[in-house]
Every structure is written in C-alpha cells, then in structure tokens.
Residue, then its C-alpha position, 0 to 999 in steps of 0.5 A: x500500500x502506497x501513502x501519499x506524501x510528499x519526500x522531505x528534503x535537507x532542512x533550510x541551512x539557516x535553521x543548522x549551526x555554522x560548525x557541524x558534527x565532527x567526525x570524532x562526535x560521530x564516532x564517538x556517538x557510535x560508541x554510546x549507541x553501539x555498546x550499550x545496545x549490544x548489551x540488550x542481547x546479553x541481557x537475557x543469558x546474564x540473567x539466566x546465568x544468574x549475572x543478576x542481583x536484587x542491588x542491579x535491578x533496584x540500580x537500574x530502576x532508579x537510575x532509568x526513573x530519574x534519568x528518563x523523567x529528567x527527559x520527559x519533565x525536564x528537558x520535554x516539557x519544562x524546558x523545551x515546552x514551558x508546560x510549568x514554571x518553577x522559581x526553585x532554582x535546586x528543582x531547574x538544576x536538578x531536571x537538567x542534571x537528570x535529563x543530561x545523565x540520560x546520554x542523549x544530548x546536551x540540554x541545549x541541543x536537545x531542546x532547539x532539535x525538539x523544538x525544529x521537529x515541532x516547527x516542521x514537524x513531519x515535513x521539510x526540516x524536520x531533523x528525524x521525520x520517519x516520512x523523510x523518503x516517501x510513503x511507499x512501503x520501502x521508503x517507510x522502513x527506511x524511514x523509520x530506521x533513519x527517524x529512530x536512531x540514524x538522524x543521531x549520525x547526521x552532521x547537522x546540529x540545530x541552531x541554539x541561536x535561533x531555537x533555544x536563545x531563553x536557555x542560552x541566556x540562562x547561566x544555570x541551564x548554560x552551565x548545565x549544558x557545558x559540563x555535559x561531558x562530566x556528566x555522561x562520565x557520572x551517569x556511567x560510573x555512579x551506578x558500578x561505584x553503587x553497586x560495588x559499595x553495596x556489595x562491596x565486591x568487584x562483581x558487583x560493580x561489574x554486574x552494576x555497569x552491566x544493568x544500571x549503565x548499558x543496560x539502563x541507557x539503551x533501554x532508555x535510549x530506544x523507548x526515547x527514539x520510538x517516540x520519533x519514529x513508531x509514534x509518527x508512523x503506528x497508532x491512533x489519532x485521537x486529535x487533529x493534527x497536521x503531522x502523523x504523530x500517534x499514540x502507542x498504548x504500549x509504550x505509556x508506562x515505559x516513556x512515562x507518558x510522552x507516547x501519547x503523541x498525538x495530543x502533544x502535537x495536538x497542544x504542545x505545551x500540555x502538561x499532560x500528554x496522556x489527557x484521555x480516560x485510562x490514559x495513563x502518563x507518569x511525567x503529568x503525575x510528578x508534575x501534579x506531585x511538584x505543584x502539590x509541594x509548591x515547587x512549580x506553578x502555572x501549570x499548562x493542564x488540559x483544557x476541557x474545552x480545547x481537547x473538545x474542540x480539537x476532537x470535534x474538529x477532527x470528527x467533522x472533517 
C-alpha cells in the first residue's frame, strides 16, 4: 500500500549551526549507541546465568526513573515546552542534571532539535521525520530506521541561536549544558561505584555497569527514539493534527507518558500528554506531585474545552 506524501528534503541551512558534527562526535556517538545496545542481547543469558542481583535491578530502576523523567519533565516539557514554571532554582538544576545523565544530548541541543521537529514537524526540516523518503512501503522502513536512531549520525546540529536563545541566556541551564561531558562520565560510573559499595565486591560493580549503565541507557535510549519514529508512523489519532504523530498504548508506562503523541502535537505545551480516560502518563503525575509541594506553578493542564474542540474538529472533517 502506497501513502501519499510528499519526500522531505535537507532542512533550510539557516535553521543548522555554522560548525557541524565532527567526525570524532560521530564516532564517538557510535560508541554510546553501539555498546550499550549490544548489551540488550546479553541481557537475557546474564540473567539466566544468574549475572543478576536484587542491588542491579533496584540500580537500574532508579537510575532509568530519574534519568528518563529528567527527559520527559525536564528537558520535554519544562524546558523545551514551558508546560510549568518553577522559581526553585535546586528543582531547574536538578531536571537538567537528570535529563543530561540520560546520554542523549546536551540540554541545549536537545531542546532547539525538539523544538525544529515541532516547527516542521513531519515535513521539510524536520531533523528525524520517519516520512523523510516517501510513503511507499520501502521508503517507510527506511524511514523509520533513519527517524529512530540514524538522524543521531547526521552532521547537522540545530541552531541554539535561533531555537533555544531563553536557555542560552540562562547561566544555570548554560552551565548545565557545558559540563555535559562530566556528566555522561557520572551517569556511567555512579551506578558500578553503587553497586560495588553495596556489595562491596568487584562483581558487583561489574554486574552494576552491566544493568544500571548499558543496560539502563539503551533501554532508555530506544523507548526515547520510538517516540520519533513508531509514534509518527503506528497508532491512533485521537486529535487533529497536521503531522502523523500517534499514540502507542504500549509504550505509556515505559516513556512515562510522552507516547501519547498525538495530543502533544495536538497542544504542545500540555502538561499532560496522556489527557484521555485510562490514559495513563507518569511525567503529568510528578508534575501534579511538584505543584502539590509548591515547587512549580502555572501549570499548562488540559483544557476541557480545547481537547473538545480539537476532537470535534477532527470528527467533522
């Protein structure tokens, strides 16, 4: 079955930094998106050969908690969306740290590429659009490779400029995003250097790097870029919107909520993705969580009204 849509260029050069990628980035890269996928296929015959204990999976549980909600409330909707405020300058620091040990990008390069993906979401600049090829079915698979992980080795990096000028400003955010490089290195050692105080044995802190660091971030990492791709390409449309973007129920309770897609791209600066009854969304959770305690406020939650209006519209059409 053939879709439709129209192949989606390179983006405009004015939207890219002057310097691109190096090679060194992108090999380097390699290494974080290699290694720890490997490991997946490890994963069940160290389990079942016992290279497991209870101090592994409570480490890698903790670690992928923070660190994934680091991404989904702090580098998604705090500070690429604005979906709340805070005046707490620990909490901002803390979801930038969180969101950086998650190894995926810088604070700053993270949020001006999600922000151009919304801008052209699904058409010409979008830096990962699944559609990028073509509707035809080869040129979908291809598309879904490239919109998953192989838009990570493009040499185009996002204009912060132009995209994230507001936390280029900031100073702490700024700093958080310079020191990125320290804390990868903390994201990848603190879980062995747990694990062997824990147990206090060298096999502990391996069996901890195994689980808590490769295991954790490719986990994390793919469930993160199937939002890019499976949830531009599979799923239900539940709101009108003018991209593919959907929502995979599977995938709720593992992305903590960001793959109800659709109605992010439906209201972007929703606090809650998941809006629907029975839609379960665990980064809203913790948000509610930090009103609740007076940490954040101007909570972006839905409206009534608006989620009607964007269904109905969708209905009549």
């Amino acid at each position: 079955m053939t879709v439709a849509v129209d192949r989606v260029p390179p983006a405009p050069r004015p939207e890219l930094e002057p310097e691109p990628k190096s090679n060194f980035e992108r090999v380097l890269l390699a290494v974080f998106v290699v290694v720890p996928f490997l490991a997946l296929f490890a994963a069940i015959p160290m389990a079942w050969g016992a290279f497991i204990g209870w101090s592994d999976v409570v480490i890698l549980a903790v670690f992928y908690v923070i660190t994934g909600l680091g991404i989904t409330v702090g580098f998604h909707r705090y500070f690429t969306h604005g979906s709340f405020k805070t005046s707490n300058r620990a909490l901002k620091i803390a979801l930038g740290v969180a969101g950086s040990m998650a190894l995926e990008m810088g604070v700053i390069d993270w949020v001006a590429t999600h922000r151009r993906h919304h801008k052209y979401s699904d058409k010409e600049g979008d830096p990962h659009s699944p559609w990028r090829f073509g509707g035809d079915w080869k040129a979908l698979i291809k598309g879904l490779i490239y919109a998953h992980v192989g838009w990570l080795f493009s040499s185009e990096r996002t204009n912060r400029e132009r995209y994230a000028r507001d936390l280029l400003a900031d100073k702490d955010v700024k700093r958080i995003h310079d020191l990125f490089p320290w804390l990868v290195a903390a994201s990848l050692l603190l879980p062995p250097l747990i694990g062997g105080l824990v147990t206090w044995s060298l096999t502990g802190a391996l069996t901890a790097f195994f689980w808590g660091t490769l295991v954790r971030i490719a986990l994390l990492h793919h469930v993160t870029w199937s939002i890019n791709s499976i949830c531009h390409v599979f799923g239900n449309e539940d709101f009108e919107v003018r991209d593919k973007s959907r929502n995979v129920w599977w995938l709720a309770i593992p992305s903590f909520g960001e793959s109800w897609h659709n109605l992010h791209h439906a209201d972007p600066t929703c606090a809650r993705h998941g809006a629907l009854k029975g839609q379960l969304d665990p980064s809203a959770r913790v948000i509610r969580w930090f009103e609740q305690l007076g940490w954040v406020y101007d909570v972006r939650w839905p409206d009534p009204a608006r989620l009607a209006a964007k269904r109905a519209v969708k209905a009549a059409a």
